[in-house]
N, C-alpha and C positions, 0 to 999 in steps of 0.2 A: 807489639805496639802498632796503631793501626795509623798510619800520615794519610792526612786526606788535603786534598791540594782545591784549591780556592782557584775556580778557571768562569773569568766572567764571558759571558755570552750578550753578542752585540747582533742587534738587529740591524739589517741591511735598510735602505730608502725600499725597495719591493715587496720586504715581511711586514714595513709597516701601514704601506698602500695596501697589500692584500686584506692584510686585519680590517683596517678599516672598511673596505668593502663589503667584507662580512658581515660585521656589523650594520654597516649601512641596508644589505639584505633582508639581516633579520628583521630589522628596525622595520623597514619597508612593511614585511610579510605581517607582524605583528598590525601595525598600523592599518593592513586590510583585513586582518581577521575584524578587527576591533568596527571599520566603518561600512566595509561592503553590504553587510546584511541589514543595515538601516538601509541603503539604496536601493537593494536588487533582494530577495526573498532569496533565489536559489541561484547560486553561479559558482560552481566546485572551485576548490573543497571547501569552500565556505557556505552556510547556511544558518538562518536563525533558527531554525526546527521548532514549529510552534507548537510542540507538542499538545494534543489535546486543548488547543483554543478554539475549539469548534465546539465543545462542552456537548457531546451529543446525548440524547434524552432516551433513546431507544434505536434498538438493531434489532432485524433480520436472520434468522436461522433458516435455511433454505436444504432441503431434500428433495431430490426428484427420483423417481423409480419406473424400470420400464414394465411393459406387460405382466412381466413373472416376477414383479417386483423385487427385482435387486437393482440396488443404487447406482444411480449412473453420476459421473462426474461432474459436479456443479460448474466446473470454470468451462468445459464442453458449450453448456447452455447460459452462460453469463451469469452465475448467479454465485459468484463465487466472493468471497471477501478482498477487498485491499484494502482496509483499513488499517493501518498500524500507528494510530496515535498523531498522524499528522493531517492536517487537509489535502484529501486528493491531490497529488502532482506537486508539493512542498515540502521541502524537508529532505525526501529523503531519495535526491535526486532521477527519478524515472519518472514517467507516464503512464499509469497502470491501465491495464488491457481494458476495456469498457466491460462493467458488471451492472445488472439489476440494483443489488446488492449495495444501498450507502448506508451508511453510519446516519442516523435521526431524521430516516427516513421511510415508513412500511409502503410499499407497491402495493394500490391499489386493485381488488383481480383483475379488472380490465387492461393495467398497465402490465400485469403479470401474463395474462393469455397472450395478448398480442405477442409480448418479448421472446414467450418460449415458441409460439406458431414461427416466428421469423428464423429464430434458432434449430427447429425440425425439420426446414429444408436441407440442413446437412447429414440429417438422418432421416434417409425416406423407408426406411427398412421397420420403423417404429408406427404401427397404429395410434399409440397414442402413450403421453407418460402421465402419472400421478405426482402433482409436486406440492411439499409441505411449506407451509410457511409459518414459523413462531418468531409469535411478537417476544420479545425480550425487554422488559421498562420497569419501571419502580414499582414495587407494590405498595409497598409506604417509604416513611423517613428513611429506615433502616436496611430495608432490603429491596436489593432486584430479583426478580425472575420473571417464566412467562403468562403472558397476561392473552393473549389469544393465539388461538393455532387456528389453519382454517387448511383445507386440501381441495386441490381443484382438479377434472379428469381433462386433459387438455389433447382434444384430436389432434393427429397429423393430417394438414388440407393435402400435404403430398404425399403423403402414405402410399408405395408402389408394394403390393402384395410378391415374393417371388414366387414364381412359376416352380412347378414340381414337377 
């Protein structure tokens, strides 16, 4: 036979100010989930994440290649992506490193030569790189893919030859 004993448990004046504080916490913490991001866009760990409210129309695919063409590193030369669904520096708390490279946006070649001429000052070792650009946008209703490529030969103005 199993006795089981009836033991009531009484809360003190301090378990029941701690409860309440708790509560009071959450309350708090919910109540800024719920208003902060009508106020302020990005202020951790709250954020409205606007995901893709920028509705962009066409991207950028960017390659560059040196001499002996093998591919060199896009984010080297700014041309690299931060797009992930949010507007630049929203959502998803950082400041991404400055790229060429936006969301519903093509660089013009003149905006493109300049950007990679300022970027080959930190490679004077390179005569000169080949860099691709495809357009990416709707071809009709139903589908995307690319709609123009274009390649441009871009000198280096400081191209130092080494000595042999």
């Amino acid at each position: 036979m199993i006795a089981s004993t009836d033991t009531k448990r009484t809360t003190t004046g301090n378990e029941t100010r701690q409860r309440r504080r708790e509560l009071i916490a959450a309350g708090l913490f919910v109540f800024a989930f719920a208003t902060v991001p009508i106020f302020r866009t990005e202020l951790f760990p709250f954020s409205r994440a606007p995901m893709f409210s920028d509705a962009p129309v066409l991207y950028c695919e960017y390659t560059i290649n040196d001499p002996e063409c093998r591919e060199l590193d896009a984010r080297a030369f700014g041309l690299h992506r931060n797009y992930w669904g949010n507007p630049l520096g929203v959502g998803v708390g950082y400041q991404p490193v400055h790229s060429l490279d936006r969301f519903g946006h093509a660089a013009s070649g003149f905006e493109l030569i300049a950007h990679i001429q300022d970027r080959l000052a930190d490679h004077p070792d390179l005569p000169y790189v080949e860099v691709t650009q495809t357009v990416i946008e709707p071809i009709d209703d139903l589908h995307i893919g690319p709609t123009e490529w274009m390649r441009w030969h871009i000198d280096n103005p400081r191209f130092r030859e080494k000595a042999r």
